[in-house]
KETOR-279048 format. One record per atom (N, C-alpha, C, CB): x, y, z. Coordinates in steps of 0.1 Angstrom, whole numbers, plus 5000, padded with zeros to 4 digits. Atoms other than C-alpha are relative to their C-alpha. Glycine has a CB too. Layout:
N
XYZ ...
//
This chain:
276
499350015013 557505166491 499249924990 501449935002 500650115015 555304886471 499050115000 499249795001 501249925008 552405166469 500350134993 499050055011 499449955009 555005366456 500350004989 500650015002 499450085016 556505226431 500049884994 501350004998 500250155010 555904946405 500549915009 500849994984 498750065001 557204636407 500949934992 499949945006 498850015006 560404526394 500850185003 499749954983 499249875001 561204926399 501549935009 498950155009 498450044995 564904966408 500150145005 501349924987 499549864993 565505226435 501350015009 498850045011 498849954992 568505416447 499850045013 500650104994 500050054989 568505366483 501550165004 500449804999 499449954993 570405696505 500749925015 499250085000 499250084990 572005396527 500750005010 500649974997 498249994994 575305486539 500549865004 500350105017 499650165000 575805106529 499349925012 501849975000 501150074991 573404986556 498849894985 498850165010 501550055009 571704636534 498749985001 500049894996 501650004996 568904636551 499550104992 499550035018 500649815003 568005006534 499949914987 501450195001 500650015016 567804826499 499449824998 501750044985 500450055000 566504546505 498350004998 500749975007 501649955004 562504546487 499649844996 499750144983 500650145007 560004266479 499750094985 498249915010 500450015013 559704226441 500950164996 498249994998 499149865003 562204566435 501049935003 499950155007 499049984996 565504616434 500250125002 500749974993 499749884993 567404816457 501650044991 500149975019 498249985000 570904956454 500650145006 500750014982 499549914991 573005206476 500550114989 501249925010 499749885006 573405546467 501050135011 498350074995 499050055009 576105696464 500649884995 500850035003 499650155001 577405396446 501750014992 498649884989 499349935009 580505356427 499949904987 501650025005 500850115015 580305146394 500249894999 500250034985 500350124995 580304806408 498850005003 500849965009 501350014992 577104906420 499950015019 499549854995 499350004977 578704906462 499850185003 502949935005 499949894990 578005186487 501750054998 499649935018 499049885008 580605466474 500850005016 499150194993 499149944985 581705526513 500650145003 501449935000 499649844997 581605896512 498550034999 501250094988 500849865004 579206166512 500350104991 499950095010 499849925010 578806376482 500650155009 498550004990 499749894998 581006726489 499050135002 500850024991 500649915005 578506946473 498949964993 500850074994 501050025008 575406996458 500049984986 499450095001 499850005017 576606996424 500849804995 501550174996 499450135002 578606646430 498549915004 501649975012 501750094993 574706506446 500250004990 498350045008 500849955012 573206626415 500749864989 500550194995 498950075009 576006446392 500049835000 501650055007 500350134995 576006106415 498549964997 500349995015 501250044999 572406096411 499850014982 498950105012 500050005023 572406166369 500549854997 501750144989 499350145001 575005846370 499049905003 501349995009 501050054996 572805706390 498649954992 499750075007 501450025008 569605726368 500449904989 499550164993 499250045008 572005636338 500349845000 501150085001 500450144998 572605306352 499049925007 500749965004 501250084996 569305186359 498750065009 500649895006 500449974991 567905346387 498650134996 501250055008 501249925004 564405496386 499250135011 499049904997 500449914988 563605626421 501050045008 499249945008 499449954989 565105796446 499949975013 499950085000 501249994992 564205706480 501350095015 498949785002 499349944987 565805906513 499149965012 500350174999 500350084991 565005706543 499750195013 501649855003 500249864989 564305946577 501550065004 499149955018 498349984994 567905896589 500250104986 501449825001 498649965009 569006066556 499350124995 500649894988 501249815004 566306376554 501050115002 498350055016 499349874993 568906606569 500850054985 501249955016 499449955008 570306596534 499850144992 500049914993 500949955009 567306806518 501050175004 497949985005 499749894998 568807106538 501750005000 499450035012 498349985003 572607016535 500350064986 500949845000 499949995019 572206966494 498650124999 499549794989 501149925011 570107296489 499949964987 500450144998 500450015016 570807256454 499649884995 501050044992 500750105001 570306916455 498349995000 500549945008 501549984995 566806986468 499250044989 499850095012 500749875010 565907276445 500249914984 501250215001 500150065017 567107016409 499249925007 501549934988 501050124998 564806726427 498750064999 500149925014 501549984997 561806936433 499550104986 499750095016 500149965012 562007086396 500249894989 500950085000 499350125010 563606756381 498849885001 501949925007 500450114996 561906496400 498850005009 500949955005 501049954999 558206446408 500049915017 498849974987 500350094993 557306336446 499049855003 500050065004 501650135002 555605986450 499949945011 500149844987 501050054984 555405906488 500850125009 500349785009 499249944992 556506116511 499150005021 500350164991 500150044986 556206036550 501050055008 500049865002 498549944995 559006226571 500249885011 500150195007 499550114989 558805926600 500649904992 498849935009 499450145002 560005646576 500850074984 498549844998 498849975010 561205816539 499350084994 500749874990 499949925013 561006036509 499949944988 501050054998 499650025012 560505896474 499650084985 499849875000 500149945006 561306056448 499849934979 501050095006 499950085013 560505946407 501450064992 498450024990 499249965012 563706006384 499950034991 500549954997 500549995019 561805976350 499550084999 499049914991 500949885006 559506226353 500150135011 498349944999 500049834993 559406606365 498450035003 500750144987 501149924997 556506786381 499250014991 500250115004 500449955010 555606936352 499249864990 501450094994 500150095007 555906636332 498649865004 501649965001 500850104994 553506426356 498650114999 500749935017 501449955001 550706716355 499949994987 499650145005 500649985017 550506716315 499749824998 501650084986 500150095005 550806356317 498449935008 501349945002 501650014998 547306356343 498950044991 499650065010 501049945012 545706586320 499849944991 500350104993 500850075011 545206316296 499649885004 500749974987 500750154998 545505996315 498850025015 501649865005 501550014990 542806116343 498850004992 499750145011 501550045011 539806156317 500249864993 499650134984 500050135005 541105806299 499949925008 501049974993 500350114984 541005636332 498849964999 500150085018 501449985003 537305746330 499849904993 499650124995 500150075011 536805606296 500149875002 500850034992 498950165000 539105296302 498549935005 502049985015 500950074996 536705176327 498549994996 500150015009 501349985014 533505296304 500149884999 500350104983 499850105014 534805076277 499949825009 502250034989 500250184996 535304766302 499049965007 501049945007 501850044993 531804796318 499849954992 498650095003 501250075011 530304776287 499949974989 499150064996 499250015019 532004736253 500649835002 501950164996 499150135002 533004356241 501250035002 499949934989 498750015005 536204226241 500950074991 500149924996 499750015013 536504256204 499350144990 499449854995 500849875003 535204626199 500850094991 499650085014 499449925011 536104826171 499450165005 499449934983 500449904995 535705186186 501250114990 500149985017 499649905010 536105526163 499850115015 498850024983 500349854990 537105846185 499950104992 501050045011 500249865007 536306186178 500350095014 498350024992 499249924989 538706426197 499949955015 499550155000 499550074996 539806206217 501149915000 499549985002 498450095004 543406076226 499749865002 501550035012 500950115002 542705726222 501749955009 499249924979 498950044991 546205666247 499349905009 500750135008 500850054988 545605376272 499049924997 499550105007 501350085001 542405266255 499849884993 499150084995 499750135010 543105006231 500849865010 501350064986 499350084993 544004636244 500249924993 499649965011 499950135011 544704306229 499049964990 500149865007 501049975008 541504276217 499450114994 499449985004 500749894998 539804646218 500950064987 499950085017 499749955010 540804826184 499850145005 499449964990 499949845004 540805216187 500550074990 500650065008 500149955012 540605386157 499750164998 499249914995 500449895000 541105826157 499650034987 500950085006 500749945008 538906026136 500350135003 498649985000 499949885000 539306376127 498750045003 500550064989 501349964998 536106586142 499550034988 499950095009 500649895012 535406756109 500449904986 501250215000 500150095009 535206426088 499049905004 501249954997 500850075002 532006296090 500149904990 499150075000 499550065005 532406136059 500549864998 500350054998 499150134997 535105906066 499449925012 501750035004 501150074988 533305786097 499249944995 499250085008 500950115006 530305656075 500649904995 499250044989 499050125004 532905496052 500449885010 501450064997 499550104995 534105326080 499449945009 501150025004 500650094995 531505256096 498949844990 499250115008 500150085010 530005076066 500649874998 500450054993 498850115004 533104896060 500149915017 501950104995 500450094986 532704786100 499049935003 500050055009 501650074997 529004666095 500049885006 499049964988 500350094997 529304306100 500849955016 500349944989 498750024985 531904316127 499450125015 502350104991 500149904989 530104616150 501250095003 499749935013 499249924995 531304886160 499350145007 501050034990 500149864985 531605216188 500250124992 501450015014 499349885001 532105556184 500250135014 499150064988 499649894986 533305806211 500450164998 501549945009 500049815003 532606186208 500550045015 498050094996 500349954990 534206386233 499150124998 501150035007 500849894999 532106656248 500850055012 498449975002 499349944988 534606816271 499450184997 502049964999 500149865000 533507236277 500950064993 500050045013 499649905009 536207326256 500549964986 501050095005 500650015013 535307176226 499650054992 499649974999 500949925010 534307336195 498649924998 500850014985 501050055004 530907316187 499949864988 499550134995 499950135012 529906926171 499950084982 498149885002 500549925013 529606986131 498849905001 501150004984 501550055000 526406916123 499749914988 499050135001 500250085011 526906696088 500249835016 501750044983 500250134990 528106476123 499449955007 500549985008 501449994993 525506526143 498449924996 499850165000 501550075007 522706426115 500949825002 499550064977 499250115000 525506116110 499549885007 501150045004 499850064990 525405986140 498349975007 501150095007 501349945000 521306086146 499649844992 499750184989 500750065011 520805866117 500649835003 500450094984 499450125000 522905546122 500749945015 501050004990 499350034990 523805516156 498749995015 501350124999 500749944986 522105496193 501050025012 498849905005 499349954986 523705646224 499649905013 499350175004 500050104985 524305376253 500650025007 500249895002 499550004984 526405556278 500550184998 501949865005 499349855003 527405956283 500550055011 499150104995 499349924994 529906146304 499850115003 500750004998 500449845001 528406456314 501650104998 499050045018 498749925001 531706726304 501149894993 500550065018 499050075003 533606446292 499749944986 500249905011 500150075018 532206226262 498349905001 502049834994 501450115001 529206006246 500649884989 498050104992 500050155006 529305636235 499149974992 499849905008 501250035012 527205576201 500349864996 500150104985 500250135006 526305196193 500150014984 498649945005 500350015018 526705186152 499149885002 501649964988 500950125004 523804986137 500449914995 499150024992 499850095005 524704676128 499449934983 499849935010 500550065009 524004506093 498549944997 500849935000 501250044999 521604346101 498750075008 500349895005 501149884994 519504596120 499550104990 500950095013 500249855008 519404836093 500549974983 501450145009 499449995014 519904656058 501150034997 499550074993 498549975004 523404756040 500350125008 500350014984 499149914989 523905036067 500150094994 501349965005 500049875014 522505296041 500050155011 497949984987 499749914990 522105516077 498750064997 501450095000 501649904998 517905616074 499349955006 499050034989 501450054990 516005606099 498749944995 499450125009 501050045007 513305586072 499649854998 500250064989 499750145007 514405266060 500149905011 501450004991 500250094991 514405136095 498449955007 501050065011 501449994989 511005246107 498749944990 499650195005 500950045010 508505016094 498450034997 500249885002 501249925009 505405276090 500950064986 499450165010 499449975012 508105376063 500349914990 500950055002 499050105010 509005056046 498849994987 500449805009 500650075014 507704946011 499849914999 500450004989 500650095006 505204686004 500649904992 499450054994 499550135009 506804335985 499049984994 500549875006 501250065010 504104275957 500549884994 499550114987 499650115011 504003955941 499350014988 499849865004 500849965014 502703945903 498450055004 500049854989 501749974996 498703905918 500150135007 499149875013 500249854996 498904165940 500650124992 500650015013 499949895011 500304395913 499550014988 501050014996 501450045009 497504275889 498850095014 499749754997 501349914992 494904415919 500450105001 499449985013 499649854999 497004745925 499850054986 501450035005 500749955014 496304815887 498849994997 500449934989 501949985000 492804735886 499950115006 498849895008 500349874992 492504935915 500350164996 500749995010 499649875007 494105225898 499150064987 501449994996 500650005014 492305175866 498450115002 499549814995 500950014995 489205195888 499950185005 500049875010 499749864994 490405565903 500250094988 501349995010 499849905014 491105715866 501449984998 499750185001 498349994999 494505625868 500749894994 500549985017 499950085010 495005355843 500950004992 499149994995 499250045015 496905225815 501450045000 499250094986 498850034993 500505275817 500750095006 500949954993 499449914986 501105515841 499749905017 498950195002 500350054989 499405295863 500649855003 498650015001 498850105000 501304975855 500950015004 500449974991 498949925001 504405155854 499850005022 499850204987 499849994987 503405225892 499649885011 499350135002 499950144989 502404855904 501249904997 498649894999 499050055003 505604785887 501150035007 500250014990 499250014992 507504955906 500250015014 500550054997 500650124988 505604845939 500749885000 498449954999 499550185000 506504515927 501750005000 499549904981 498549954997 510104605927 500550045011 500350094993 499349904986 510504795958 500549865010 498450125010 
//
């Protein structure tokens, strides 16, 4: 039962008023049938349609699980219809036929596979983000449900895929503070756009990737990259521009003079050397 269900869960107990049967560390139990004191009802439901009914009430006041002990398996085939709304209604979460059955109340079959389909890849992620991402991480997704991922600290912040744009904006506006971005790359994804692609090319480096699943882009920080103008150019210093002080922009004019290139075109251009 504790690898079943939470704790504090509160499970309805198939009893037949036996306390030992609801008796849980850190749960509450309570006897099912009950009547609305919460006490062992002292009957057996008639019919499948009265189970059904007792067990709705049931849910209604509090009760989240189901659990049917071995002694009380024989119901599955008394209460066909009981059986057939549980295994449509209600999803299984241990089942062992030597000791019990438990069944979840909140959620349906159905309801628990749509709800893996998003929290099994964020599981993934989750633990991504807490290998390697600070505390205090300001993370931008791109198609991705950002469910789950955010914590007291950890910010998550969704982006539309097809707004590069707003992404610079906000990465900008995040310069001093750092920040993530999280592309998925799941197989049925549309092709990246490619205004995102240079985007990201240009201002960002890749420090973790999910093969079928997603990639982790570091944003450049402020200080790594000047006001976070996003050019590689401007990072790479065979590209950077020269600081002239007055002298050295007095010899870059000689020098020019010297080449045919003089007089104020050539000023004009150790002037704006000296500027750069």
């Amino acid at each position: 039962m504790e690898n079943a269900t939470p704790s504090e869960a509160v499970v309805a107990v198939v009893s037949k008023g036996d306390p030992r049967l609801v008796e849980f560390a850190e749960r509450s139990g309570r006897h099912f049938p009950a009547d609305t004191e919460g006490r062992y009802a002292g009957y057996h439901p008639r019919t499948s349609e009265e189970a059904i009914a007792q067990l709705e009430a049931s849910r209604a006041a509090g009760a989240e699980y189901l659990c049917l002990p071995a002694t009380a398996l024989w119901w599955l085939e008394h209460y066909a219809g009981l059986a057939a709304w549980l295994g449509v209604h209600c999803r299984v979460v241990f089942d062992d036929r030597s000791t019990c059955i438990v069944y979840d109340l909140l959620r349906s079959p159905a309801e628990a596979v749509a709800a893996e389909a998003v929290a099994g890849p964020n599981r993934q992620i989750r633990a991504l983000f807490d290998a390697i991402l600070p505390e205090e991480a300001l993370v931008f997704t791109i198609g991705v449900d950002g469910a789950g991922l955010a914590t007291s600290g950890r910010t998550i912040s969704p982006l539309g895929s097809g707004n590069p744009r707003g992404l610079k904006r906000r990465l900008e506006a995040a310069a001093a503070r750092g920040a993530f971005v999280l592309v998925s790359t799941r197989p049925t994804d549309p092709p990246p756009d490619p205004e995102l692609v240079r985007l990201l090319a240009a201002s960002t480096r890749l420090i973790a990737s999910r093969e079928g699943l997603c990639d982790l882009y570091e944003a450049a920080s402020a200080e790594a990259n000047g006001d976070l103008r996003f050019s590689r150019r401007a990072a790479d210093p065979s590209n950077s521009t020269s600081h002239l002080d007055s002298g050295e922009a007095d010899k870059l004019t000689k020098r020019l003079e010297r080449l045919g290139l003089g007089g104020d075109d050539a000023r004009a251009t150790a002037g704006r050397r000296s500027r750069a």
